[in-house]
GUNU-440704 format. One record per atom (N, C-alpha, C, CB): x negated, y, z negated; residue in one letter. Coordinates in steps of 0.001 Angstrom, whole numbers, plus 500000, padded with zeros to 6 digits. Each point is the difference from the previous one (the first is absolute). Last residue first. Glycine has a CB too. Layout:
<sites>
XYZA...
</sites>
This chain:
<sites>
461948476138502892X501095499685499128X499928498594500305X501504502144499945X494401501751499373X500574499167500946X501265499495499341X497780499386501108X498994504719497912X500327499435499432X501098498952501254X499254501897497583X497277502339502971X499690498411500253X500765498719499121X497643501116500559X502251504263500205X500616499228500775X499753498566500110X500133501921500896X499005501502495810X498657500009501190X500813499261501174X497467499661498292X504767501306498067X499788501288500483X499269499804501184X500063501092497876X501038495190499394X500802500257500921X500101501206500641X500851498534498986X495357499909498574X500434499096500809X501335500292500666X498678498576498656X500161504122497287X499108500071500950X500244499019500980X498534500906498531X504661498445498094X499797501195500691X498833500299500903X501173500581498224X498346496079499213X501266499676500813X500465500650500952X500490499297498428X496265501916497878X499313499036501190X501414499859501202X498009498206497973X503231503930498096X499067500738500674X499502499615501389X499489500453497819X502584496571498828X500892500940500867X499693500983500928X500968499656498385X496208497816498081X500617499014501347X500604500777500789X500482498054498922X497490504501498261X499327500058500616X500654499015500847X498229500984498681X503708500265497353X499986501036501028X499702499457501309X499334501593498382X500389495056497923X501484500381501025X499725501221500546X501874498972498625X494156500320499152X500221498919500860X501693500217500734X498088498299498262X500337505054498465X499385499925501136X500502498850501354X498176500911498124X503072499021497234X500288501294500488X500042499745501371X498993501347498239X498370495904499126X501682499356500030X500692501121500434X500072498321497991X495506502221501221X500003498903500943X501667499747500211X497429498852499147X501227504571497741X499634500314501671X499917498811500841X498608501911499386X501170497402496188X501497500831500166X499901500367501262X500426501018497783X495385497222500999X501436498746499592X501432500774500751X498975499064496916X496999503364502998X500041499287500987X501412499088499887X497275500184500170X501804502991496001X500403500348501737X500303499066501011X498612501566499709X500111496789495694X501390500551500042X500094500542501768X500091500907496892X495236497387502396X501294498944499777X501353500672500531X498890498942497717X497698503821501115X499622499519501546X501200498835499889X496856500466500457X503175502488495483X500513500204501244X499506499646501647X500600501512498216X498209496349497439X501051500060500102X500627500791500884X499647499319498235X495710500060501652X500321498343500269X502055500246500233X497280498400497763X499625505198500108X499847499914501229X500813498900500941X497919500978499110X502187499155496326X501156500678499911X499567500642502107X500459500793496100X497093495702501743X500854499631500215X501443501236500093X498437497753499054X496046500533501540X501243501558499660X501145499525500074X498969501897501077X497959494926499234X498988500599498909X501113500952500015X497100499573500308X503469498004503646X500280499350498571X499922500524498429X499249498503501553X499940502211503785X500644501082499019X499983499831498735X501286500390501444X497990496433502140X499551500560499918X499685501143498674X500608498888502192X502836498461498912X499017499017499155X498708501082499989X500892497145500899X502093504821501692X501098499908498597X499025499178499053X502748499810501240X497006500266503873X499152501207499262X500214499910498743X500111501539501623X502108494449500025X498200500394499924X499745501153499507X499432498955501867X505056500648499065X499718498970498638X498070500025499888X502725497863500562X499465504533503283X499895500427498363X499643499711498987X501018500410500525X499286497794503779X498584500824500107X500309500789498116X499674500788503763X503903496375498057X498549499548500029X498716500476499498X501029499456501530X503206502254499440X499811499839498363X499178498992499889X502111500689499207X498541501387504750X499349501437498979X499934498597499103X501320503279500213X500127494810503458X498502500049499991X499612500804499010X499772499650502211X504896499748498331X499006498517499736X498626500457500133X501596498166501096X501485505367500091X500350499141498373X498894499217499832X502560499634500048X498147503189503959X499411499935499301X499622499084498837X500576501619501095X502154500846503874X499769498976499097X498711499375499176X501692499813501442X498815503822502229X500673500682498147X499847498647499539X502262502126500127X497199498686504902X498489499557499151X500228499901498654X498494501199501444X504665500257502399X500084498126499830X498596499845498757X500868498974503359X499962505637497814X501185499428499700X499907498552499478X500896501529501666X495595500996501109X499752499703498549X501345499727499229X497885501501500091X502097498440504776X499391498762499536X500132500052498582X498414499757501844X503398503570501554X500834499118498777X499173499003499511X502206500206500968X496582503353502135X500888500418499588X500362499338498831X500389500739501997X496441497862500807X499482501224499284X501311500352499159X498138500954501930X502707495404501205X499321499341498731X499006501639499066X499575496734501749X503066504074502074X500777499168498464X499280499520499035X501513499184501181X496256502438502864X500627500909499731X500947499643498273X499868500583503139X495471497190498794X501421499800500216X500898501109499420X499496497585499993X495617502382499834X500978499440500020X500923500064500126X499176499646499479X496643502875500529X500618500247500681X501003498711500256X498258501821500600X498533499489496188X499287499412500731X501004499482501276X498265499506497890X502650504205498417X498767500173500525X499590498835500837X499492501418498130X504534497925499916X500133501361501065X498598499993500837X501568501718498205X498962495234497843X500474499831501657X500730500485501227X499734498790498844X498248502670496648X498569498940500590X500856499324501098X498314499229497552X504444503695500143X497930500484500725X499799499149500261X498701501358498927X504879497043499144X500392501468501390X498753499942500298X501842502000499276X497713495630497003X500616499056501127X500054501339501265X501843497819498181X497920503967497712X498408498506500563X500327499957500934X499392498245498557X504456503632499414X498814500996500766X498334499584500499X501419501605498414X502146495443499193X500776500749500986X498759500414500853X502218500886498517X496519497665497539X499852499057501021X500656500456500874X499656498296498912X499877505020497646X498945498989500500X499667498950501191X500309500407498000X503884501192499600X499432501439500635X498671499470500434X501165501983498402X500859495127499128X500697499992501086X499248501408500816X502448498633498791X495538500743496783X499951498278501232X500680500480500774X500046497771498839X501180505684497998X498452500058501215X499873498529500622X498253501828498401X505845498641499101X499836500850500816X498867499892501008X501102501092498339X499390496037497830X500584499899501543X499727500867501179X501602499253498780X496484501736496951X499574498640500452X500682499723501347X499702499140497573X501435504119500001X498851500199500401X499656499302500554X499650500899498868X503578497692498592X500743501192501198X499362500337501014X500935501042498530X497837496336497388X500417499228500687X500322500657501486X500672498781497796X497899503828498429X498647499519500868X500732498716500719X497655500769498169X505099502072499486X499687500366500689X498930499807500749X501234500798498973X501939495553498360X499617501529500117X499552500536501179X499457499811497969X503670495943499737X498684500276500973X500145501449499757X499890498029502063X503758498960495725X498274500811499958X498999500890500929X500101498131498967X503970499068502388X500271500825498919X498898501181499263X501463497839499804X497693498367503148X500329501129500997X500614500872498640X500641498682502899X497714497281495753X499181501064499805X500496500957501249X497888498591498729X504184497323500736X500424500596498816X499057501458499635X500815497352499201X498638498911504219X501403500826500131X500404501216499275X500615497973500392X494838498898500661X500756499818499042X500819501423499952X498368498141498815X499165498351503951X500085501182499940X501336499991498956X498709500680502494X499365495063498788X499172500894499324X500093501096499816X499051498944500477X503344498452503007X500499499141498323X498767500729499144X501042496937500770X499229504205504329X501160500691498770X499872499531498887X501640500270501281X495372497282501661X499631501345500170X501032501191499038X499072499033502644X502006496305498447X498502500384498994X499530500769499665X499496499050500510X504184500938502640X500205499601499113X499180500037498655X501049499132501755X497618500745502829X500724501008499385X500423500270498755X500393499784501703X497159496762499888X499454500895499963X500380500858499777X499202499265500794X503859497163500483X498911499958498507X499315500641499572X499869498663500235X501981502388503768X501283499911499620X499342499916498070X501662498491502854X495566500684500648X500505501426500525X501019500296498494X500060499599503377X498952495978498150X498904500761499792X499916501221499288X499675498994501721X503476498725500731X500201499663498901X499110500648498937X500861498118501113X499232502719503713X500915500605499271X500189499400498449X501030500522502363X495994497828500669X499192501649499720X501360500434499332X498016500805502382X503153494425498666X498880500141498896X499203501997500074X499300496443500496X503738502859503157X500760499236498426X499216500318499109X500951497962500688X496669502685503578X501063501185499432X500635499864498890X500437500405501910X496642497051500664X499791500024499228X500792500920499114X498261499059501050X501796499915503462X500425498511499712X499727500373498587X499374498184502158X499670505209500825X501479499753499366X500318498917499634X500699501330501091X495211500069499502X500241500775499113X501258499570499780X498521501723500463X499258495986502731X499418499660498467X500977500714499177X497364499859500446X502911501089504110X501122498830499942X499659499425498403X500093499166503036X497398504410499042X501357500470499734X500929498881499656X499606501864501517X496062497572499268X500088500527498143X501276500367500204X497625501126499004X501257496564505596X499824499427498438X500815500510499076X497870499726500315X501382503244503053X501374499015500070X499790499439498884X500439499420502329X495571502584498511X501573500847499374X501337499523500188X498915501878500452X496579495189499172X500387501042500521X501258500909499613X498794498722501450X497011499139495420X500976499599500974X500849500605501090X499843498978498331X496577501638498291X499573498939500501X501014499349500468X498295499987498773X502163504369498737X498543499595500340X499503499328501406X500136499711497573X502985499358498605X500978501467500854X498748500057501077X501592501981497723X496908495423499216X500376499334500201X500791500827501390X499632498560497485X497943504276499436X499087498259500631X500882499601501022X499013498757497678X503328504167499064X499206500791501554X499602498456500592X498492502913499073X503497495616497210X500901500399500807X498992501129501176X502323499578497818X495061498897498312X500769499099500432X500369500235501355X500639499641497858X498603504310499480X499177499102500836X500154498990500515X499072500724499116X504040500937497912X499835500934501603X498991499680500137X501086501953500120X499813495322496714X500653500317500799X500316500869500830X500136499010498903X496995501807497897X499366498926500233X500814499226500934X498865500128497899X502679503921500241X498882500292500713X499472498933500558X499639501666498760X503470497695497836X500516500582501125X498911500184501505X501581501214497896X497235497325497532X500354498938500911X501112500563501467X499695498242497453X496220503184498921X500807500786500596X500877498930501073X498245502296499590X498192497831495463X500709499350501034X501340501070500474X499161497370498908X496317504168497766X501423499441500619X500433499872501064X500443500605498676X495046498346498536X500233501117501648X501693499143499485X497037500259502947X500250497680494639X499863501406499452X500305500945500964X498361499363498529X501306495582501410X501078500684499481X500246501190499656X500011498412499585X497629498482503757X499753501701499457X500845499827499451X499157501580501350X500354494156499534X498655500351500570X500200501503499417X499546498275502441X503698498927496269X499273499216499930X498327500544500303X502281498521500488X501980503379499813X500744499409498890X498192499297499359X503442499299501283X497633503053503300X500400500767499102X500022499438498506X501155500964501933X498295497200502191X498952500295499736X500064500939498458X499426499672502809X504462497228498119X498269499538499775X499242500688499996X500093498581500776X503803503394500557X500394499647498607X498528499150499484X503074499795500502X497404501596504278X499598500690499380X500131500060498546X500133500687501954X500547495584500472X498704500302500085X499824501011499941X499597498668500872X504646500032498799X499047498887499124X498454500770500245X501607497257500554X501870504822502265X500357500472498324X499290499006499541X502394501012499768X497019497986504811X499430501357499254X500127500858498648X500177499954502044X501724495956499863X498664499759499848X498908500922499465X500767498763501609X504086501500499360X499729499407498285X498598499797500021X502215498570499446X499425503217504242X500521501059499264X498872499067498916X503103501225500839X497102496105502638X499199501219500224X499882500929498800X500700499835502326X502734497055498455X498800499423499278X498999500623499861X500552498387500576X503360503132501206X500044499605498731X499102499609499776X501646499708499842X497716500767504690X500355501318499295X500213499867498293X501240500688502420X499383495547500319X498447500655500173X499766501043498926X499994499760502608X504231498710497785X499130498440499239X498887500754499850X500751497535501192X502078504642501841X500306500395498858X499343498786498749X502283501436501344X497638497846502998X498913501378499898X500403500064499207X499395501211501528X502242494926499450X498548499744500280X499575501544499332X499983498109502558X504751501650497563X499615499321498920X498201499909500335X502744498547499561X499455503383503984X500273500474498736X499444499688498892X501548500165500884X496027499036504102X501329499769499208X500151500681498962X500067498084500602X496048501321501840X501004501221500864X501880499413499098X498019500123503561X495284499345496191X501766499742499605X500783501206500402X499579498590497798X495632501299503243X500705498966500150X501053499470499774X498595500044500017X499256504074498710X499857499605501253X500414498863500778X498632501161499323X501402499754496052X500995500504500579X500367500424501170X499800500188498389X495821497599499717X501503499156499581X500886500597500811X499741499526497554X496261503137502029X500095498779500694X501067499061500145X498133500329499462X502158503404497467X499916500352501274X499948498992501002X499079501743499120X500053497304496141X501777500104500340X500319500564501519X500538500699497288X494715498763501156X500599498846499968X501851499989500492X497818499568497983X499716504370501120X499351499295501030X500506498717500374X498234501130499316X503191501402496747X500583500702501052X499591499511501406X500085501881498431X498351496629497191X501330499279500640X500424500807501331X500963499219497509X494601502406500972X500376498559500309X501049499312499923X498410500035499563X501188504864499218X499614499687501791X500211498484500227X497916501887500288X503343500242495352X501157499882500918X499244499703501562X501772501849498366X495349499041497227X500943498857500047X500877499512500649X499604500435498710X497149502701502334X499862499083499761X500503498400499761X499241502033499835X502310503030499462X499814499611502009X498821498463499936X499896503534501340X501935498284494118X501197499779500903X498674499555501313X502658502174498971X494315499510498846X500255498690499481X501148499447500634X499028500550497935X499127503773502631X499685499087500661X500371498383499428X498324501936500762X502622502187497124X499902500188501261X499998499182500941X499244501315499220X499529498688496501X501289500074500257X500686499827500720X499618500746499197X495634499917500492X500716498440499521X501041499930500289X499086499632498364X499382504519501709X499948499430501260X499898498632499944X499105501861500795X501622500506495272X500499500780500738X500173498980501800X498760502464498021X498451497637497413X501078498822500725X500702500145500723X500089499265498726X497083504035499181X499197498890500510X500681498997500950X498812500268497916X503067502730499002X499478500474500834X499233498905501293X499997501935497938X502360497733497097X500148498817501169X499801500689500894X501477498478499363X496638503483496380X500866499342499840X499936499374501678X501292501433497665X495925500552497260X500208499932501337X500937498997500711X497921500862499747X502302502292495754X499581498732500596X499603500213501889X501843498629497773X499852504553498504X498221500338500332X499792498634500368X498974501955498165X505624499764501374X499433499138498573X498691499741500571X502197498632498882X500133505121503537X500989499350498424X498712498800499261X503368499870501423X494712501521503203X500529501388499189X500657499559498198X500955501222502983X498258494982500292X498618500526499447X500099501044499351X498925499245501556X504903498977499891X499465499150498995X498599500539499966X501522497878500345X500831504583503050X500447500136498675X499531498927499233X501867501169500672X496581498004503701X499392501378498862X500664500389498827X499315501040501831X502151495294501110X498463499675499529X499853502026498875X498583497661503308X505938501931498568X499386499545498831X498799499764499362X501493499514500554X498724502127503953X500523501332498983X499701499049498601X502407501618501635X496863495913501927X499178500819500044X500216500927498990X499706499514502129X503739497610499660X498406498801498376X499266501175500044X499143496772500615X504342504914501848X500176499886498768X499226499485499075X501601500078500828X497371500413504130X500430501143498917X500627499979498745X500128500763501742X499097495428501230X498779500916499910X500247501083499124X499338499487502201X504977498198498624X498823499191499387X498696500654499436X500841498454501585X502908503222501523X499691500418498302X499209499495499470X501672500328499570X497556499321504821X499572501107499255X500621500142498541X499680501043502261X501766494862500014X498216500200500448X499893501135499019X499562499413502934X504747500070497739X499701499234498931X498531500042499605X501890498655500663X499989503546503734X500384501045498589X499499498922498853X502576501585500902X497364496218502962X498539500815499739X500424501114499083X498783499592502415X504665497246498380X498576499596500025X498984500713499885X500740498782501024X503575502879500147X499802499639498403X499147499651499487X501418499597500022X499006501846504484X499442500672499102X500050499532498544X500421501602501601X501209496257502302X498389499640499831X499727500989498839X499164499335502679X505520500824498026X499531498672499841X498180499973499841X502417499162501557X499680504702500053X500384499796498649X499303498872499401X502110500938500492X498012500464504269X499167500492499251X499833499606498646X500345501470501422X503365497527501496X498133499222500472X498653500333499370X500820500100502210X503746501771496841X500034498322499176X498555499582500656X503086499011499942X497943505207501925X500059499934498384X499688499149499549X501299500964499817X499494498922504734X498571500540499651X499954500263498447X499694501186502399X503757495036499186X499568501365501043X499344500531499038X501853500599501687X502033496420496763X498742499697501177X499842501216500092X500379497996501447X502998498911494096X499074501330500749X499303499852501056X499664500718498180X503500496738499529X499613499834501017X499464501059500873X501319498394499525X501062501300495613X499901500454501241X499480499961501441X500336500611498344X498490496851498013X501217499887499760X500736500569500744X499528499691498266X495646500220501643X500618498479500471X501581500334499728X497766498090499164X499281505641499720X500240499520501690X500824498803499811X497636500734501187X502348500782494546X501021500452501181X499298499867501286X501230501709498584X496394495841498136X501434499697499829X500724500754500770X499759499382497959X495811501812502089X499835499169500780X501663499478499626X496925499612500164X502196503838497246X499874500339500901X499971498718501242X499055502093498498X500915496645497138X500633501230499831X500875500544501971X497545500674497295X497698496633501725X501442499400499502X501308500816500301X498671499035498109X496738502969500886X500526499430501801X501095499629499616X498094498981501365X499435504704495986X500678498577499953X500694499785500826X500006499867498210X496135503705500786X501175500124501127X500499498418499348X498907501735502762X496856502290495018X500986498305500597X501454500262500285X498694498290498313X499247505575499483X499498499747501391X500450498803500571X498137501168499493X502086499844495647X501046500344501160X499378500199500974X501492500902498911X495932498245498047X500875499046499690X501087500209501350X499536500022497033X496692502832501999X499703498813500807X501345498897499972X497221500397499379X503141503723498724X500099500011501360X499539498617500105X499670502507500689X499893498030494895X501882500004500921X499743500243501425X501592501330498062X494630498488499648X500553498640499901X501470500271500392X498344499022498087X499112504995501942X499563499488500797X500798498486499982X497813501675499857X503262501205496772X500324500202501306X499556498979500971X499977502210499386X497857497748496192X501802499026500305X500541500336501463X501081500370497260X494780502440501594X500237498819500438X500551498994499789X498885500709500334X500987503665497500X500860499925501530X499188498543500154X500447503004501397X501156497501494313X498739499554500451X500812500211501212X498403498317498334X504267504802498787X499809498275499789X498810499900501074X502817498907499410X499265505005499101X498974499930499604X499637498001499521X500419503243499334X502905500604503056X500698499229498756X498459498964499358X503233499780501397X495921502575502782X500864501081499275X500674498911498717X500720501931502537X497113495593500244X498752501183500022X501266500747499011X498032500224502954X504465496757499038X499162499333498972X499266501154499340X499707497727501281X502563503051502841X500752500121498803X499266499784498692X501801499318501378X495431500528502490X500642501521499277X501023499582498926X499916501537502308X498899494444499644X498641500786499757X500316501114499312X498899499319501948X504468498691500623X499990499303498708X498670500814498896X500983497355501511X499924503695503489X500907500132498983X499945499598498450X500958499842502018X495748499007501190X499738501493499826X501275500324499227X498526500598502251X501543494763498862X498786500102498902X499600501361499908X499062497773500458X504714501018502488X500232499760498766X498763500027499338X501926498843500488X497377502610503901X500722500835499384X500447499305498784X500562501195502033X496050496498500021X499912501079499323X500648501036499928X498588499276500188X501973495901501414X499564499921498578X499616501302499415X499238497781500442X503472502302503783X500698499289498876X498764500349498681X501525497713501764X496306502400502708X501388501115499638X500578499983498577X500827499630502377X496505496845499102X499378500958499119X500064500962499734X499203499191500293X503920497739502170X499110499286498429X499216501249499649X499413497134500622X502392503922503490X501280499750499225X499546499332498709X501540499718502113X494950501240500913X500767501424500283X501275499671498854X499367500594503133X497959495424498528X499438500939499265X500738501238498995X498563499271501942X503449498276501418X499982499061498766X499178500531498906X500276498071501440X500009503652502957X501229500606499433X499856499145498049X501891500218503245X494635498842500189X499857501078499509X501154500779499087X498491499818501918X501418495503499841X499060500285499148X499881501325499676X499046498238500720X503861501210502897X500444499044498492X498952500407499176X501050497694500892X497538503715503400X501303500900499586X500754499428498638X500432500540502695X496001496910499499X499800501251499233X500780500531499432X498861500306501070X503056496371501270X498629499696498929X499552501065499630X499182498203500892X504172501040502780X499981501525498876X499241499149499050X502561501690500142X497918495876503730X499557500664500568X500200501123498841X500260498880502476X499489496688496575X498614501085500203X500507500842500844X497998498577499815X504939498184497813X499569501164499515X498647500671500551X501277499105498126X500938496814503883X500541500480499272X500272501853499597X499215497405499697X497221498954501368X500320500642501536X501810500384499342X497983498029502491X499749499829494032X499298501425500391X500298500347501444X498023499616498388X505067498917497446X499399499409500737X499715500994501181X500931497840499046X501274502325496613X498538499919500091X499417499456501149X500093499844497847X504421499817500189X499716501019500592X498690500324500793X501498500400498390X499612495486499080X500358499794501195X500188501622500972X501160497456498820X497408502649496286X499517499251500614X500260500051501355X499934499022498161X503647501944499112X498676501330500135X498675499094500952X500480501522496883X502705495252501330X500836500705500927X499198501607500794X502252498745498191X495726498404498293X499826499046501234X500883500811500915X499634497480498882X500729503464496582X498859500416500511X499829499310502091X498903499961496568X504214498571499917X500257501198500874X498611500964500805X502215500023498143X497493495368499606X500686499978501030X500571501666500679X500518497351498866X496500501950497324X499526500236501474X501035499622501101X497660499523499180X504175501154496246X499030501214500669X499348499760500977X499669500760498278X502636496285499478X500562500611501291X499686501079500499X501438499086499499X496065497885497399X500446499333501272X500909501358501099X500287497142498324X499450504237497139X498550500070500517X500067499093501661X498733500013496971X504937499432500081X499994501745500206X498479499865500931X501377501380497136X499881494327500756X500271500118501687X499829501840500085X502220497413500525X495271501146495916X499631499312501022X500887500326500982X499012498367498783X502343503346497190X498817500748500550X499067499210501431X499888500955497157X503658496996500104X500748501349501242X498388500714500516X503019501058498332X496193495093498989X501075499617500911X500652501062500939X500378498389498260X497628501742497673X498578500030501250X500471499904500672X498386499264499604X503897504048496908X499620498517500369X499295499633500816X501497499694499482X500173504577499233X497950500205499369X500249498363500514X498992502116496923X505501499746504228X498729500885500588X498855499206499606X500973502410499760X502644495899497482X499667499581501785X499472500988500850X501859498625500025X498414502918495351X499738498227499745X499862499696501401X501556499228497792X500080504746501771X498497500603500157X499806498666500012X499320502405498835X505327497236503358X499567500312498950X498256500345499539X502314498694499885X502298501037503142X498788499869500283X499516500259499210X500040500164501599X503740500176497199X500587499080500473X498348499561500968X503277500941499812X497583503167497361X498568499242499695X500868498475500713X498436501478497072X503637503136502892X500686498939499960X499055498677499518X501577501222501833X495887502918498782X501598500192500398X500628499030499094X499817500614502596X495483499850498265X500553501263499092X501180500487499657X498490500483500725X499674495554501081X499287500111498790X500850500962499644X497629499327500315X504634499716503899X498788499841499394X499547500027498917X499900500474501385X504316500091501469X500093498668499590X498444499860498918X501644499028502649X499473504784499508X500478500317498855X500562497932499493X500879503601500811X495546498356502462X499974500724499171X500971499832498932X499021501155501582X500755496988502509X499121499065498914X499772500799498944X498771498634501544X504542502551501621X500243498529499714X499010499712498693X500591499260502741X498674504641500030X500877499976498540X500400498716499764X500971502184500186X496171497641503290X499727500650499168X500704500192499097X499009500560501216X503154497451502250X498703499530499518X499363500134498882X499902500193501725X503155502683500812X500645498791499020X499135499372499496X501703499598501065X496265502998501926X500411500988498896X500811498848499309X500123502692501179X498383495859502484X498924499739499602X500896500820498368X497571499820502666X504942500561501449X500191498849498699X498881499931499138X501306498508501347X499949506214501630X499088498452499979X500659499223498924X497505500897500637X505739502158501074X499290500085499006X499305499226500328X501100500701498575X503592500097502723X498758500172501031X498565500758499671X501992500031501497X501578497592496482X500295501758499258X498892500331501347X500351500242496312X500130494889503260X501134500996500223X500456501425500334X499933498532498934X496234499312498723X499928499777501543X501056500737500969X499122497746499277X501089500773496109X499170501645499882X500132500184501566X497812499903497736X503337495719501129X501226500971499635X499786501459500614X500367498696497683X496456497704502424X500859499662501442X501151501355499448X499744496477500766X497140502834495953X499348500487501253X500687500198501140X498392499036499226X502865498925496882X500028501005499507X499386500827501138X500057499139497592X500061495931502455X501268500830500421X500072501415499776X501065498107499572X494420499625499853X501129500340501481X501073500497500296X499357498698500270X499330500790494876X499414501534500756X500293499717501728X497548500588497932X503929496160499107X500741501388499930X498950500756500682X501456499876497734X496582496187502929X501550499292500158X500643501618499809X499960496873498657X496139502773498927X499808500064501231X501077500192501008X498332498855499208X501784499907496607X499993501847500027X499936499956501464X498519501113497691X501823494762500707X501381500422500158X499795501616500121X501218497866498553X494429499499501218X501130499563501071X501466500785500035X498882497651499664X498507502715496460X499631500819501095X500393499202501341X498036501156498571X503971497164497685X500182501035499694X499609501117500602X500144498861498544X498187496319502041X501126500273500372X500718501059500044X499755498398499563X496405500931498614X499548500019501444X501752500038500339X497072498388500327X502098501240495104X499398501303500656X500267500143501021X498525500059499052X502774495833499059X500761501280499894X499866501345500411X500249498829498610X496676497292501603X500766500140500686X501097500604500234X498966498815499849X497555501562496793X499281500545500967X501556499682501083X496670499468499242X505050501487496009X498464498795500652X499969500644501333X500356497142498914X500136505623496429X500753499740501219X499227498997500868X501039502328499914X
</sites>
């Protein structure tokens, strides 16, 4: 198939999943959910009209990665610190309370089941760490679509960011040890705070440069020139360090756009970013829309048939996890009444970051492969389950909390 047939064939998925979004919408449904099945049954596993040939090309993997920091940049513009200091704690601690909530009721569930059917309780542990991550995207598509405000969405937004921080830590941490436990190597412990630090590297110096600039421009085309160029400066110079200096730390270009976007959020006033954000809205919706999309064309439809009882497990406790994270830790630091009530609602979206973290533990594993087959099968089947629960879920939390706008 040539490469321009490809691109056209995902242009025209694209093209159905809006409309497939504007339909669902109807049903007074997020659209993000059209989205998602859009790419699920136009995808590899569907209709292959997106095919595995235009997933592995360089051509999609360059703009998919580009729009990862452009959405990144929307989380970003949360980040700003006369903003969030007056519940800084109160975030950091709930963020705690809902990531490490999460990673040990699914790694104490999984543990016993395992322990009794006499598989390595430490697979447990790699399913909790897996499910502890939060996928922004998901969640950042119904504020912008709903026009969410008020202490949920104020919360939500910075938390994706630092929910990414701890899966990070907590998952290279768990794998570092399963590759020393399974195959007596040693593994990416070490890199941990490379990781870490590399996004906030790569996103401070356009973010400095794009700040200065956007101090000075007050037109459309001047900030949206800025801002675009900003984005690409930071997808080139985290694709360089990544390609040329570590190829051995994976690249996080979302993250590297929420640096970017603080810097800059940062270094202007609140009129400014309010007049940045909406001159940029088109492109966070196109964004949004590709990401989505990207995000359905890997789940594969056909394992809700299958799935069992560690998919069930699986849901069950992540949600029982981040629900009850979230309460404590923003009961105990005395937030916002709604945001105790309904934050862990908006936290269920998942997909993109488990089958991230899978495809690794999974290289990990390599040596077991009948270990390798139910970390795959669950997560896989639990991503495509999960993800429509959880858009709807989220939807629901935002209009319980009262912050859904018309």
């Amino acid at each position: 198939m040539s490469t321009l047939i490809m691109i056209l064939g995902w242009v025209c998925v694209l093209a159905l999943g809006a409309l497939l979004g504007k339909l669902i919408s109807k049903l007074r449904l997020p659209a993000i959910l059209g989205w998602l099945i859009a790419g699920m049954i136009f995808g590899p596993f569907g209709l292959k009209i997106m095919s595995q040939d235009l997933m592995d090309h360089q051509f999609y993997i360059v703009i998919t990665n580009w729009m990862q920091v452009a959405f990144g940049l929307m989380l970003g513009t949360e980040l700003v610190w006369r903003k969030i200091r007056e519940f800084g704690r109160a975030l950091m601690a709930t963020t705690l309370t809902q990531s490490l909530g999460t990673f040990a009721v699914v790694s104490a569930a999984f543990m016993i089941i395992f322990r009794m059917e006499n598989v390595p309780v430490f697979l447990g542990l790699i399913m909790g760490s897996i499910a502890l991550a939060t996928a922004p995207a998901p969640a950042l598509s119904i504020v912008r679509e709903f026009h969410t405000r008020g202490p949920v969405t104020d919360t939500l937004l910075p938390m994706a960011v630092l929910d990414d921080v701890v899966g990070i830590v907590v998952f290279f941490s768990v794998n570092a040890a399963a590759a020393h436990i399974f195959s007596g190597t040693s593994s990416s412990a070490a890199l941990i705070p490379v990781m870490l630090l590399l996004p906030v590297a790569e996103g401070i110096l356009p973010g400095v440069v794009c700040g200065k600039a956007l101090r000075k421009l007050h037109g459309k085309k001047g900030v949206l020139f800025c801002l675009l160029s900003g984005i690409t400066a930071s997808y080139l110079l985290c694709w360089g360090v990544h390609t040329f200096v570590a190829p051995m730390v994976p690249e996080n270009y979302m993250m590297t756009g929420v640096v970017f976007s603080t810097v800059f959020s940062n270094m202007v006033s609140d009129v400014e970013l309010e007049q940045i954000t909406s001159y940029y809205s088109p492109v966070l919706g196109l964004a949004l829309l590709i990401s989505i999309v990207n995000l359905g064309a890997p789940l594969d439809f056909h394992l809700i048939l299958g799935s069992g009882i560690y998919t069930l497990v699986y849901i069950v406790a992540r949600a029982a996890g981040k629900y009850f994270g979230a309460r404590i830790g923003s009961t105990s630091t005395k937030m916002p009444r709604t945001v105790q009530k309904y934050l862990g609602f908006t936290l269920l979206p998942h997909s993109g970051v488990s089958l991230v973290f899978t495809g690794i533990a999974c290289a990990t594993l390599a040596g077991y492969p009948e270990l390798v087959q139910i970390l795959r099968g669950t997560i896989a089947a639990a991503a495509v389950v999960n993800e429509i629960i959880a858009v709807i879920a989220a939807r629901e939390g935002f209009r319980l909390a009262g912050e859904i706008r018309k």
